[in-house]
gemmi code that builds the backbone of each chain (N, CA, C; Angstrom):
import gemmi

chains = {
    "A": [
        ("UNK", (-8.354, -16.241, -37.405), (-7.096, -15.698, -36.859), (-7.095, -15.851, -35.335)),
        ("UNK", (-6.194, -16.316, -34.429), (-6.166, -17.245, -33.201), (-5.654, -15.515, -32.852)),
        ("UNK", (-6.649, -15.210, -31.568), (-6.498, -14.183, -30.616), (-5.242, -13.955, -30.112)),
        ("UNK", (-4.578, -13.491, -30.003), (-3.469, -13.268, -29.862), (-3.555, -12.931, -27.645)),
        ("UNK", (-4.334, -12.570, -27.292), (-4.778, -11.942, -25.823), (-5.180, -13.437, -25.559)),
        ("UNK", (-5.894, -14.726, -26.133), (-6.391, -14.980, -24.928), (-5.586, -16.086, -24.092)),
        ("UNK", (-6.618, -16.431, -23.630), (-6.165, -17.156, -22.720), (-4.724, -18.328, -22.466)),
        ("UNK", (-5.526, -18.757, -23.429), (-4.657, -20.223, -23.984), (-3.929, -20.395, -24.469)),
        ("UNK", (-3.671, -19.009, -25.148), (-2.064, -18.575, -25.860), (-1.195, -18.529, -24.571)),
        ("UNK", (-1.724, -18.106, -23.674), (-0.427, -17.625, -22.680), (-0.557, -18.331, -21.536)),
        ("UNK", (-1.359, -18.868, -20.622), (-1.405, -19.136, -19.599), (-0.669, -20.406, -19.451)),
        ("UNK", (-0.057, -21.357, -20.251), (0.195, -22.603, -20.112), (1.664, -23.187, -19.473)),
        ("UNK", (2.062, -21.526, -20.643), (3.993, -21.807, -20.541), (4.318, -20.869, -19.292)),
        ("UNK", (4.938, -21.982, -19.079), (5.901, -21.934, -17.315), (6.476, -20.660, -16.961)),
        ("UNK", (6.493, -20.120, -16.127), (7.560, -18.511, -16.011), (7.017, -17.672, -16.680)),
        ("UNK", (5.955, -17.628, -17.157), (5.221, -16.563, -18.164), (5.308, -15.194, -17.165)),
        ("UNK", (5.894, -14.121, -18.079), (5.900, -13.121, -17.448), (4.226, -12.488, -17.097)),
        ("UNK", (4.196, -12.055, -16.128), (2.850, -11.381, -15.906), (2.289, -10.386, -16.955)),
        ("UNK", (3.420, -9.435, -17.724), (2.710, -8.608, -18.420), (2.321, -8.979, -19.978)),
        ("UNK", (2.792, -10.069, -20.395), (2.330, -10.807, -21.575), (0.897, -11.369, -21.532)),
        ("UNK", (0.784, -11.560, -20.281), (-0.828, -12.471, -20.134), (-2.063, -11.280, -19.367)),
        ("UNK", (-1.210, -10.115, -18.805), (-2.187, -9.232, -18.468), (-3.349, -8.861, -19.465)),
        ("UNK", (-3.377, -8.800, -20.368), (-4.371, -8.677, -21.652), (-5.471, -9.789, -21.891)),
        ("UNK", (-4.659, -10.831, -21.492), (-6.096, -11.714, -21.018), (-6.293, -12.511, -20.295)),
        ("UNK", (-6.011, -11.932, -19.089), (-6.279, -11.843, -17.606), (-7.749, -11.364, -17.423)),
        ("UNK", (-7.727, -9.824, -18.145), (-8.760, -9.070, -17.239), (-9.422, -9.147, -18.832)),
        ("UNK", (-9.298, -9.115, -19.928), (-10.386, -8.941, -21.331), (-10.556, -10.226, -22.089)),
        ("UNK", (-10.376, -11.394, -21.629), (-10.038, -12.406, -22.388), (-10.934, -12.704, -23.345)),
        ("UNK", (-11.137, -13.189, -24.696), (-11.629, -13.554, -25.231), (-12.716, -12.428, -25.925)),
        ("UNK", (-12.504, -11.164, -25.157), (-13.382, -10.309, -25.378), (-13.603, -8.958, -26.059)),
        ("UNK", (-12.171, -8.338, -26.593), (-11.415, -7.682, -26.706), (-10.060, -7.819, -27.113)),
        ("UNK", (-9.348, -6.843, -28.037), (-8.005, -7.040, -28.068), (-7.397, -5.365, -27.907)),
        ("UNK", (-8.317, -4.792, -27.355), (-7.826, -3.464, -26.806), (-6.868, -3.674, -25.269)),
        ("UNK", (-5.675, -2.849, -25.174), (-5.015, -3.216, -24.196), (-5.575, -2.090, -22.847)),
        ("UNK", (-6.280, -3.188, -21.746), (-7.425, -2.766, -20.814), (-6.792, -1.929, -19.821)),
        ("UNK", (-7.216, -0.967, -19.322), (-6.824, 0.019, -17.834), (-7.895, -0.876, -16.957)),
        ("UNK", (-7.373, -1.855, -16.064), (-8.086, -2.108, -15.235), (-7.612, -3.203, -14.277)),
        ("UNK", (-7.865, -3.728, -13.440), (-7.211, -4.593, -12.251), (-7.562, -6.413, -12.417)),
        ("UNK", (-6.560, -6.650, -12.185), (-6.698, -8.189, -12.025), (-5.587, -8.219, -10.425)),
        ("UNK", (-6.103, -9.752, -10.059), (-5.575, -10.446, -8.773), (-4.434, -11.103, -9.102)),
        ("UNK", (-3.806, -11.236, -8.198), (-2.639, -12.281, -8.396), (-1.940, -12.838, -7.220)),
        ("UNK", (-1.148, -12.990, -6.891), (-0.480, -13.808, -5.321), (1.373, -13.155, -5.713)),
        ("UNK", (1.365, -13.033, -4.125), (2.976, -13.033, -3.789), (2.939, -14.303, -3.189)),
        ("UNK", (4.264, -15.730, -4.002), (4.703, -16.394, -3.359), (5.394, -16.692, -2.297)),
        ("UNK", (6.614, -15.189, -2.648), (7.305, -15.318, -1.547), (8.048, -13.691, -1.268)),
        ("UNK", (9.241, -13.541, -0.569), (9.643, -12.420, -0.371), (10.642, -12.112, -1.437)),
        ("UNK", (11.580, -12.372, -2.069), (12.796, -12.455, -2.585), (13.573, -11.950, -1.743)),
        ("UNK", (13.584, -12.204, -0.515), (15.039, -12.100, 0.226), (15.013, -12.957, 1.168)),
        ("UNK", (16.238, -13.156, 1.579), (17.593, -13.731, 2.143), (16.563, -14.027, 3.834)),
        ("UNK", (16.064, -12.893, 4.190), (15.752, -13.237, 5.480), (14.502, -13.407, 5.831)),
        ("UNK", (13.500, -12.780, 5.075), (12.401, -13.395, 5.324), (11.611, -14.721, 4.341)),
        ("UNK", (10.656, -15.404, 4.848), (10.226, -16.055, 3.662), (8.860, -15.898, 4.092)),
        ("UNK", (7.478, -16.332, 3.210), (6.223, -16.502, 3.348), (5.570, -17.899, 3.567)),
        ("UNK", (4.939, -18.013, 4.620), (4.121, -18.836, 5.242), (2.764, -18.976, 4.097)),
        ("UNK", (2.234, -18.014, 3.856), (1.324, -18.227, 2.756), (1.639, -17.826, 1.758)),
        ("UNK", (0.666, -17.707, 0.947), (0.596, -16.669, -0.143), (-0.376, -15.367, 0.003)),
        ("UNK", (0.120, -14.139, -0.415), (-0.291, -13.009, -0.322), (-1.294, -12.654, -1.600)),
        ("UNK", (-2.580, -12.000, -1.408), (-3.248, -11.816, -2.589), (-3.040, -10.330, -2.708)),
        ("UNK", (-3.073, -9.910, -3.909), (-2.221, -8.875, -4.434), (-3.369, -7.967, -5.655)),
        ("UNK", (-3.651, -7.592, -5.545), (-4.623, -6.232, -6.849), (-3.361, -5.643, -7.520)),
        ("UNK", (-3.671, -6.162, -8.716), (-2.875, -5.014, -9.530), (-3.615, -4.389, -10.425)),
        ("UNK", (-3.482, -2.791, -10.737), (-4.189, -1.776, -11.239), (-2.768, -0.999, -12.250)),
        ("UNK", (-3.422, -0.624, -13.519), (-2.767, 0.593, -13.990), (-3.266, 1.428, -14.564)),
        ("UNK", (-2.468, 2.517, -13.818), (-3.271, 3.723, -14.030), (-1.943, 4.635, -14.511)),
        ("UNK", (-2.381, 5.799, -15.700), (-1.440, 6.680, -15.919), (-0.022, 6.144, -16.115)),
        ("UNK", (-0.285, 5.391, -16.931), (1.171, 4.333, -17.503), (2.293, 3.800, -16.004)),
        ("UNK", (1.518, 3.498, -14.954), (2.219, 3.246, -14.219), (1.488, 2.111, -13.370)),
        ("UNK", (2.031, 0.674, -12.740), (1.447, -0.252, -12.866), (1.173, -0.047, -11.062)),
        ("UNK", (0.170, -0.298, -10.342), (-0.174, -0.248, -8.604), (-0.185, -1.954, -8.123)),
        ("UNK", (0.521, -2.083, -6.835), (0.311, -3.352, -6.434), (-0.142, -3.248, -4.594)),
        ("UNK", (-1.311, -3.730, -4.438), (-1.704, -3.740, -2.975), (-2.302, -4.352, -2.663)),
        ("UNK", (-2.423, -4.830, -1.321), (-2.993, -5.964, -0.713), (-3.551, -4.913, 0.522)),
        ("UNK", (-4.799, -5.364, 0.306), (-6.144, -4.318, 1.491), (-5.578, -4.526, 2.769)),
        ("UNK", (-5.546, -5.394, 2.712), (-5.391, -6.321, 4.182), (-4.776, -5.504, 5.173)),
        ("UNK", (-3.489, -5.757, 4.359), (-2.268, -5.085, 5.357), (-1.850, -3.314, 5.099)),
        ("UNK", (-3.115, -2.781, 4.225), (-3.129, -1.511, 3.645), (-1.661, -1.357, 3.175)),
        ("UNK", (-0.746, -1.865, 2.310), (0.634, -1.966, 1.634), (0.060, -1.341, -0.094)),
        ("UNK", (1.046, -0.668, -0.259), (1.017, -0.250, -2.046), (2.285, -0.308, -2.295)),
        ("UNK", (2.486, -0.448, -3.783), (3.490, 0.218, -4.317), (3.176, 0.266, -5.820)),
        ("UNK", (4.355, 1.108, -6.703), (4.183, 1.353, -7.843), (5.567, 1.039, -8.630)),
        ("UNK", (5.270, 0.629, -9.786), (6.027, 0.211, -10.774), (6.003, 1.357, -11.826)),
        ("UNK", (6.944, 0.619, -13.142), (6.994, 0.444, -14.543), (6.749, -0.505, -15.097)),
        ("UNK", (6.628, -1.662, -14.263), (5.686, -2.600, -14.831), (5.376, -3.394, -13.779)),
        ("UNK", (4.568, -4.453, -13.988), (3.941, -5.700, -13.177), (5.182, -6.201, -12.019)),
        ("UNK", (5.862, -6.665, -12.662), (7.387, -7.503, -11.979), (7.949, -6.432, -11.159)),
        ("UNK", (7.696, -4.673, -11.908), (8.513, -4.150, -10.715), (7.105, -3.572, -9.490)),
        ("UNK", (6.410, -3.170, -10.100), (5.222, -3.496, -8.442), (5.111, -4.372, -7.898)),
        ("UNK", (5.371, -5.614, -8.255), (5.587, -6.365, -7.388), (6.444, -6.793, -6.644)),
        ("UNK", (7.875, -6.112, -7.088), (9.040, -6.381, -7.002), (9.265, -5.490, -5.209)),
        ("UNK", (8.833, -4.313, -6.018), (8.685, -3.248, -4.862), (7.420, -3.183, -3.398)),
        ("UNK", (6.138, -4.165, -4.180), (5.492, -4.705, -2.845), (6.126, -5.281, -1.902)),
        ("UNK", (6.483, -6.287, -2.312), (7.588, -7.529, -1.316), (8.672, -6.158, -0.440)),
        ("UNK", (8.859, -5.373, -0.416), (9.915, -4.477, -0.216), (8.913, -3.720, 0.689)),
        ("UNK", (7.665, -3.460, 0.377), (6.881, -2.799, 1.104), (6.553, -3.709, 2.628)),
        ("UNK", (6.019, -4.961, 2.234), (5.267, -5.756, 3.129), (6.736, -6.202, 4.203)),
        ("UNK", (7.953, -6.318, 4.114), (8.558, -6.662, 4.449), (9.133, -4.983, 5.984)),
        ("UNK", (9.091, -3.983, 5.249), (9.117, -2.367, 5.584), (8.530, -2.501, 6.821)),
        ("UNK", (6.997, -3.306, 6.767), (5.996, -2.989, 7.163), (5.921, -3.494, 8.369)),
        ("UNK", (6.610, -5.104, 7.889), (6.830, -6.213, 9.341), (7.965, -5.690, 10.111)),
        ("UNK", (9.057, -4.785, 9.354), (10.403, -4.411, 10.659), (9.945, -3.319, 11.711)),
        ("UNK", (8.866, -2.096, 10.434), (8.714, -1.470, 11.627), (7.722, -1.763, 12.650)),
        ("UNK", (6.835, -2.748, 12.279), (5.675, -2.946, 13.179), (6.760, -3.670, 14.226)),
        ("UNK", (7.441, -4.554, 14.083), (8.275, -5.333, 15.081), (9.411, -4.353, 16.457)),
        ("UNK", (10.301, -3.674, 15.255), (10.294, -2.639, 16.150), (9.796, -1.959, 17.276)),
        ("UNK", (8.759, -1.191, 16.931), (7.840, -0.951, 17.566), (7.147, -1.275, 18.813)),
        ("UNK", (6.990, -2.916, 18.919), (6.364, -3.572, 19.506), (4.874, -3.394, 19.780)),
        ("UNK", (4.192, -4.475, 20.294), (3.035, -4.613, 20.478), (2.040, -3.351, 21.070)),
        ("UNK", (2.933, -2.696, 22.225), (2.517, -1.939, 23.090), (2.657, -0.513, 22.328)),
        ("UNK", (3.105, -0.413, 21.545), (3.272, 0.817, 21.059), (2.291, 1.236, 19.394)),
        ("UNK", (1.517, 0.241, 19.686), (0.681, 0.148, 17.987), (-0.785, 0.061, 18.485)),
        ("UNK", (-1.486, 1.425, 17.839), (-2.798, 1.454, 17.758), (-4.084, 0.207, 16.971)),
        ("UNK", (-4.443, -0.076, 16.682), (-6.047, -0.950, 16.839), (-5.256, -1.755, 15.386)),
        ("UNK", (-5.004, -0.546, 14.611), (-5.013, -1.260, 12.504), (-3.800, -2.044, 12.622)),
        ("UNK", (-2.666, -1.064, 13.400), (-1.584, -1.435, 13.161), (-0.963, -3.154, 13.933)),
        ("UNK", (-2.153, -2.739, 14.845), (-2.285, -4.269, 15.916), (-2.371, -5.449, 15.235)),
        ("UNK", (-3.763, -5.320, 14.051), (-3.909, -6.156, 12.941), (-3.184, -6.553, 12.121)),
        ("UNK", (-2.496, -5.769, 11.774), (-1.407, -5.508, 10.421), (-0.355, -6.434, 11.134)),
        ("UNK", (0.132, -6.411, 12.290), (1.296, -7.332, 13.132), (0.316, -8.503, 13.104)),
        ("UNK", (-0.517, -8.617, 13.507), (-1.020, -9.951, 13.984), (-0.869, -10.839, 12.241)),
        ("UNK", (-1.261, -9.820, 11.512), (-1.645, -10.854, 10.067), (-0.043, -11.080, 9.330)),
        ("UNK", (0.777, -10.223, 9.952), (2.509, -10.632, 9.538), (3.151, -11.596, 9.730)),
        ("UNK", (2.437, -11.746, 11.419), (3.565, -12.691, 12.478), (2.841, -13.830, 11.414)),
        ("UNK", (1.617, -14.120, 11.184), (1.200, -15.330, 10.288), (1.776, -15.636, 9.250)),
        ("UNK", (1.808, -14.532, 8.176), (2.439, -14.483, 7.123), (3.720, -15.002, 6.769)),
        ("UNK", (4.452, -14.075, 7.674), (6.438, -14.144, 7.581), (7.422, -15.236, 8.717)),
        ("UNK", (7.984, -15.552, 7.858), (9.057, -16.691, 8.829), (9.990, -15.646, 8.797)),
        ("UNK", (10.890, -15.486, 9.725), (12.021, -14.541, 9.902), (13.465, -16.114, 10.041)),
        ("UNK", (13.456, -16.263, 8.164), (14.990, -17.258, 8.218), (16.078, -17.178, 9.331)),
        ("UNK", (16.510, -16.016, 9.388), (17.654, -15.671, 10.197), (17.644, -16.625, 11.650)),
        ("UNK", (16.756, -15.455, 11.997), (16.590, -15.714, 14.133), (15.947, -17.340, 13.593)),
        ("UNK", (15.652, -18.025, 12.836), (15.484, -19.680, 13.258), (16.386, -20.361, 13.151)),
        ("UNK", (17.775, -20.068, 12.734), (18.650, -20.844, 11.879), (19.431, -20.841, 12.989)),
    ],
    "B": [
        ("UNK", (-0.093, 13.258, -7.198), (-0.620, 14.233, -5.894), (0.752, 15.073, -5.525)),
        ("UNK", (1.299, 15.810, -5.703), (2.197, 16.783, -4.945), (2.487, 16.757, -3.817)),
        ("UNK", (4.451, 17.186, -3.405), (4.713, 17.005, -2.325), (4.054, 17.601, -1.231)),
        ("UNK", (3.895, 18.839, -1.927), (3.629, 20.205, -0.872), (1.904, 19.688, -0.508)),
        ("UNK", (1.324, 19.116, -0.762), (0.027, 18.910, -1.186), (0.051, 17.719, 0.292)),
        ("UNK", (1.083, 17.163, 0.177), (0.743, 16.041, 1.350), (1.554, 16.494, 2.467)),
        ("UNK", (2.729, 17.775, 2.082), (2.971, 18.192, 3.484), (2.160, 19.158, 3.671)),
        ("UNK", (0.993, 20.046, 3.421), (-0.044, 20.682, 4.002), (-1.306, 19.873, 5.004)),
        ("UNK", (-1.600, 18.224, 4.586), (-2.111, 18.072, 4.923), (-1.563, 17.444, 5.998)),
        ("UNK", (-0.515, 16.714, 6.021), (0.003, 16.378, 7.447), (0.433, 17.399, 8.188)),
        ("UNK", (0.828, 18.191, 8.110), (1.145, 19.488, 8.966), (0.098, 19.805, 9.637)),
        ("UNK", (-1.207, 19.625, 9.209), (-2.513, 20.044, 9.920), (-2.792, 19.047, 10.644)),
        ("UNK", (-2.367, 17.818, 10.167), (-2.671, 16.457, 11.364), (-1.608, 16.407, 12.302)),
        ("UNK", (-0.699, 17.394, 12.163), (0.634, 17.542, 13.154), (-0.377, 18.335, 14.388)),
        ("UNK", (-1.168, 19.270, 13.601), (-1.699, 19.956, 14.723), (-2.526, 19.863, 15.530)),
        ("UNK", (-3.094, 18.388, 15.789), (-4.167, 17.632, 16.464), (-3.524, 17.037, 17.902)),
        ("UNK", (-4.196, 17.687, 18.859), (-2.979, 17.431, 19.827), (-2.768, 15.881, 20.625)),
        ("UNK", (-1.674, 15.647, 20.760), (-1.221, 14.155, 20.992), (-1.228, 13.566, 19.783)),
        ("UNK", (-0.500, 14.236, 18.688), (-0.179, 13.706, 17.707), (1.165, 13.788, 17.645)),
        ("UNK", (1.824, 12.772, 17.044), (3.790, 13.298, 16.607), (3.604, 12.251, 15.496)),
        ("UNK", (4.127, 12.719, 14.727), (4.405, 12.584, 13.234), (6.102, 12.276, 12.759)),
        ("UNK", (6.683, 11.417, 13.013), (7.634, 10.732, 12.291), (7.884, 10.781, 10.974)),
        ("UNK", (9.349, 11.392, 10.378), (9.507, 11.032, 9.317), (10.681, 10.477, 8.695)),
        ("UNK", (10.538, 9.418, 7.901), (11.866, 8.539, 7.475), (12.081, 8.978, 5.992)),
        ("UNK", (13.258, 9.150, 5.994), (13.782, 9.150, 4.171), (14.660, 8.229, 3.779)),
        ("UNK", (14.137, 7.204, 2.945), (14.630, 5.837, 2.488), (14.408, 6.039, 1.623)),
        ("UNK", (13.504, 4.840, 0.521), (13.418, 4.741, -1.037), (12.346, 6.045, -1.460)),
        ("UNK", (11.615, 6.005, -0.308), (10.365, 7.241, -0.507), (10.509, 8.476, 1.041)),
        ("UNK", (9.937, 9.162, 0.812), (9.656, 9.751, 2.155), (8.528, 8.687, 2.728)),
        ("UNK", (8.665, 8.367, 3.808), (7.735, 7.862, 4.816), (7.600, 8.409, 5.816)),
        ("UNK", (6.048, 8.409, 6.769), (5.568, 8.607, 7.660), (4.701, 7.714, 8.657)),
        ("UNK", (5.316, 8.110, 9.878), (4.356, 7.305, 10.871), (3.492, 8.090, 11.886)),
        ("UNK", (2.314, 8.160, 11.640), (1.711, 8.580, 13.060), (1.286, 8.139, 13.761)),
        ("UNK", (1.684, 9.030, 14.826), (0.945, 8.190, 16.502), (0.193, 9.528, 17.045)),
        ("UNK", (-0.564, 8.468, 17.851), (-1.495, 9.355, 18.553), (-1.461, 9.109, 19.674)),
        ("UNK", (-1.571, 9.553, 20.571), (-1.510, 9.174, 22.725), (0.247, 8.131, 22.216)),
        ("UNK", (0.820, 8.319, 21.579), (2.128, 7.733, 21.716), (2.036, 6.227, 20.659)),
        ("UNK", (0.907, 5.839, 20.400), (1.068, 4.327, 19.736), (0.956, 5.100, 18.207)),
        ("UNK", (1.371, 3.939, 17.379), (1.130, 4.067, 15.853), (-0.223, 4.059, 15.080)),
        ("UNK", (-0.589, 4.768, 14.527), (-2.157, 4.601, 14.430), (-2.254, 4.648, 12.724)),
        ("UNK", (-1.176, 5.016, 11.882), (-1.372, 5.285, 10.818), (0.208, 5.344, 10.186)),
        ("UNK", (0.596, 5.618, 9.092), (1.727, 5.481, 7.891), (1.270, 5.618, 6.485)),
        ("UNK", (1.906, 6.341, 5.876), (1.817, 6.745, 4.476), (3.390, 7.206, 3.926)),
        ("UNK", (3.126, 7.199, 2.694), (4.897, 7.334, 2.253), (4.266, 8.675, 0.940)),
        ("UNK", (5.324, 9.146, 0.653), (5.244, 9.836, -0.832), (6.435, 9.489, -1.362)),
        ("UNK", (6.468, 9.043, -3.015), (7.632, 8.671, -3.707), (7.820, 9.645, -4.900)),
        ("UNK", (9.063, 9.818, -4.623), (9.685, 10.700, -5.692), (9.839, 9.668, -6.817)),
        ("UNK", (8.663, 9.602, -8.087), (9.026, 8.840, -9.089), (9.276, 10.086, -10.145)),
        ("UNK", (9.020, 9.539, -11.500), (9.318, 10.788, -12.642), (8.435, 11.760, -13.347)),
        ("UNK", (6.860, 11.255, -12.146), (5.830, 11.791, -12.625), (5.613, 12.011, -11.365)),
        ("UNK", (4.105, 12.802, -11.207), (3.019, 12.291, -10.115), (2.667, 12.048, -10.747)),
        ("UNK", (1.899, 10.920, -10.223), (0.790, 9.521, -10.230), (-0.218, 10.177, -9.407)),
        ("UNK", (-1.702, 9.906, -9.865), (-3.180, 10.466, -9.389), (-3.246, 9.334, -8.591)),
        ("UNK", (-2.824, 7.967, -9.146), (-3.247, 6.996, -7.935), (-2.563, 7.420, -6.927)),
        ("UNK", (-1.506, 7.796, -6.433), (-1.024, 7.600, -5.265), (-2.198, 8.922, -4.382)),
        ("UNK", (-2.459, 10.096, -4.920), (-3.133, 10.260, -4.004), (-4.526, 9.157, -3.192)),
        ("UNK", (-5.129, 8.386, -4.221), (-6.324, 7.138, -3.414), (-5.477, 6.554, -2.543)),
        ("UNK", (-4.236, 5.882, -2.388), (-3.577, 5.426, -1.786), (-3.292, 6.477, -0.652)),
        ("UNK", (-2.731, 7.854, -0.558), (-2.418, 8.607, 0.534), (-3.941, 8.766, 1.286)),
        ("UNK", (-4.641, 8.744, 0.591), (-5.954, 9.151, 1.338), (-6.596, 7.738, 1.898)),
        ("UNK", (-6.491, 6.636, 1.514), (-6.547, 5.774, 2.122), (-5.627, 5.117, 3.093)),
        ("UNK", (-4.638, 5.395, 3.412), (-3.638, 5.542, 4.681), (-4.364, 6.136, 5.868)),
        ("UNK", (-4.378, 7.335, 4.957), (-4.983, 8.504, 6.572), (-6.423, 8.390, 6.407)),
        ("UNK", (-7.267, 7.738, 5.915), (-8.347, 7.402, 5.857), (-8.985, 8.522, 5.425)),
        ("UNK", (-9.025, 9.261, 4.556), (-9.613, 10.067, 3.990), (-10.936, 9.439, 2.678)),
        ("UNK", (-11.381, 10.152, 2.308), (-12.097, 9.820, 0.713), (-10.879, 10.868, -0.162)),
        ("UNK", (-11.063, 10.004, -1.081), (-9.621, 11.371, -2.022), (-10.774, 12.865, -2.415)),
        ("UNK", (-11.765, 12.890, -2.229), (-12.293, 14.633, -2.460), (-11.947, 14.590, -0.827)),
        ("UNK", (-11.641, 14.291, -0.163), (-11.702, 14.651, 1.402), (-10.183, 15.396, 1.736)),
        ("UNK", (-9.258, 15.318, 1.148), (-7.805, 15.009, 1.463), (-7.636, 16.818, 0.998)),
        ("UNK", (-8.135, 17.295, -0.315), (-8.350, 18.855, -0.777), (-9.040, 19.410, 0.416)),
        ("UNK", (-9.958, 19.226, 1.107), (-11.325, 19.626, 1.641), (-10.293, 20.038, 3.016)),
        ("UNK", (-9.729, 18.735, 3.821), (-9.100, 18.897, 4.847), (-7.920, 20.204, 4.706)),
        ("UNK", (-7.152, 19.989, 3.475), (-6.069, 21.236, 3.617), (-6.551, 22.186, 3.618)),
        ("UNK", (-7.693, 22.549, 2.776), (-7.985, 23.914, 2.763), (-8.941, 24.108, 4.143)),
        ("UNK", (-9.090, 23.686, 5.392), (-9.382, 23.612, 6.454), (-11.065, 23.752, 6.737)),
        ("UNK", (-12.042, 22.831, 5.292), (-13.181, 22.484, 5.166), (-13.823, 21.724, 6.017)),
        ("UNK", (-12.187, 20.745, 6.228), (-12.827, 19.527, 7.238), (-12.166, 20.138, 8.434)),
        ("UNK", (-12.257, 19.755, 9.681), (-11.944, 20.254, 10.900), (-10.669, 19.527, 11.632)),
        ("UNK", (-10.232, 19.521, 12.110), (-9.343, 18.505, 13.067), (-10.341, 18.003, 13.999)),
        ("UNK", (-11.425, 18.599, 14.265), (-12.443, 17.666, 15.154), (-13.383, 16.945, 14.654)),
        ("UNK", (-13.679, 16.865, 13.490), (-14.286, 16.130, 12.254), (-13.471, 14.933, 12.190)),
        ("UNK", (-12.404, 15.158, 11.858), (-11.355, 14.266, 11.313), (-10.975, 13.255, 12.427)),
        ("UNK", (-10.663, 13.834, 13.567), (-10.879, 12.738, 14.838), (-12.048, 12.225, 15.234)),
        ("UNK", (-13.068, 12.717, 14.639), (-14.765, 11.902, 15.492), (-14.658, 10.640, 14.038)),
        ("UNK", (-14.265, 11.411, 13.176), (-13.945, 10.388, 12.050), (-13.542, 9.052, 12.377)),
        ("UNK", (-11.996, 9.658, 12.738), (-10.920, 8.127, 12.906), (-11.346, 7.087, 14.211)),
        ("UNK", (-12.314, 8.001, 14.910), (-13.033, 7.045, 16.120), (-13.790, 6.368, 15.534)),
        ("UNK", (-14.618, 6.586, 14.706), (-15.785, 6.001, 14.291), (-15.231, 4.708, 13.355)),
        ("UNK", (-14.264, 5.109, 12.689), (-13.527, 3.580, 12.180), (-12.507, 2.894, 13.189)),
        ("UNK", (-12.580, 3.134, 14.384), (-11.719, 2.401, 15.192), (-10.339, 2.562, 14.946)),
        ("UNK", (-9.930, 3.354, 14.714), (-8.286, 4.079, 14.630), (-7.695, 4.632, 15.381)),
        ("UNK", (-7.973, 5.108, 16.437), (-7.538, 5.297, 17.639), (-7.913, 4.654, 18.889)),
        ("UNK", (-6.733, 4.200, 19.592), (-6.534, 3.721, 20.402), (-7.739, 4.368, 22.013)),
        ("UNK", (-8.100, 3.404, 22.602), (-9.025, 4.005, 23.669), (-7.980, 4.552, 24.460)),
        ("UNK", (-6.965, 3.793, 24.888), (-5.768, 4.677, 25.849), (-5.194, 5.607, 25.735)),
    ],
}
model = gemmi.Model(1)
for chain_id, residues in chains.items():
    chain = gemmi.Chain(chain_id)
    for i, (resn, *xyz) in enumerate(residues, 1):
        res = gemmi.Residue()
        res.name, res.seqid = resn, gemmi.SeqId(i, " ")
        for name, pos in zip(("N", "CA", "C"), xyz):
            atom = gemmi.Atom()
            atom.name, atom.element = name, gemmi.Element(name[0])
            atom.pos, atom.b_iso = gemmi.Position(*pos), 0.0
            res.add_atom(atom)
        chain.add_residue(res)
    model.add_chain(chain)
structure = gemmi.Structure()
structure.add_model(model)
structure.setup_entities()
């Protein structure tokens, strides 16, 4: 009877939603209990209009207490879902939060982390608008 | 983690002097603190349909706490002068 979790069932087809393949992501081949525990993944891009991404963002996702966590250490950013697509949905919303107010702000007005956190944005984010 | 739970403990980091504490209400409550005037820190609390236990690791990792640290501080275990020899020692405050 062909595993229904692993790998090769899911990873192939295009647009695969994240939470179909979360099961064997993090238990593959090993298990068909559905796992409390974290796998990696990437933000491609922002889904909006004005910013876009220079790289890709690496992303931890965790669920805990039927509710799905998405964060990237780096830039100390979280957020939380109802599922995969919407923590992530709502990261991009975070990281984006993160670059207006650090910008705002300006340079002179941001302690040591937050210094970092701008420096690793300005890399990150193209601001569409002000180039166009 | 509870509202009242994270406004006890920022209220006590309100009381560390050359602190001001910012607060925004958008999708979540958010917060910014500064210290000598720059930004040194941010944390949010979200009104979802539960509390979530993760979000306290997450609030306590904002303000750099350990999550047994974040109880310890409200009930005034940890010190405000603890808590700043702390945030020096991880480089969180600004020398100016």
């Amino acid at each position: 009877m062909p595993n229904p979790y692993s790998f090769e069932n899911n990873y192939h087809s295009e647009g695969t939603d994240l939470e179909s393949i979360w099961p064997s992501l993090v238990f593959s081949n090993t298990s068909y209990r559905k796992p409390y525990s974290a796998f990696s993944t990437y933000l491609y891009d922002l889904s909006s209009d004005k910013y876009s991404l220079k790289e890709i963002v690496d992303v931890i996702v965790s669920e805990e207490d039927d509710c799905f966590r998405a964060e990237n250490d780096e830039l100390n950013v979280w957020s939380t879902g109802n599922s995969v697509k919407e923590a992530l949905s709502n990261l991009k919303k975070e990281i984006i939060v993160l670059y207006e107010e650090l910008e705002e702000v300006g340079e002179s007005g941001l302690g040591p982390k937050p210094l970092v956190w701008r420096g690793l944005l300005k890399d990150l984010i193209k601001n569409e608008i002000s180039r166009t | 983690m509870k509202f009242r739970e994270l406004n006890a403990i920022l209220n006590k980091i309100a009381t560390v002097e050359s602190v001001i504490i910012e607060q925004r209400r958008t999708d979540h409550y958010r917060y910014t603190i500064r210290y000598g005037g720059k930004v040194i820190m941010r944390t949010k609390f979200s009104f979802g349909s539960k509390e979530k236990s993760g979000d306290e690791k997450n609030v306590a990792k904002d303000l750099h706490f350990r999550v047994d640290e974040l109880a310890l501080y409200a009930r005034c275990t940890i010190s405000n002068e603890k808590y700043l020899e702390n945030l020096r020692i991880k480089n969180i405050l600004s020398d100016s």
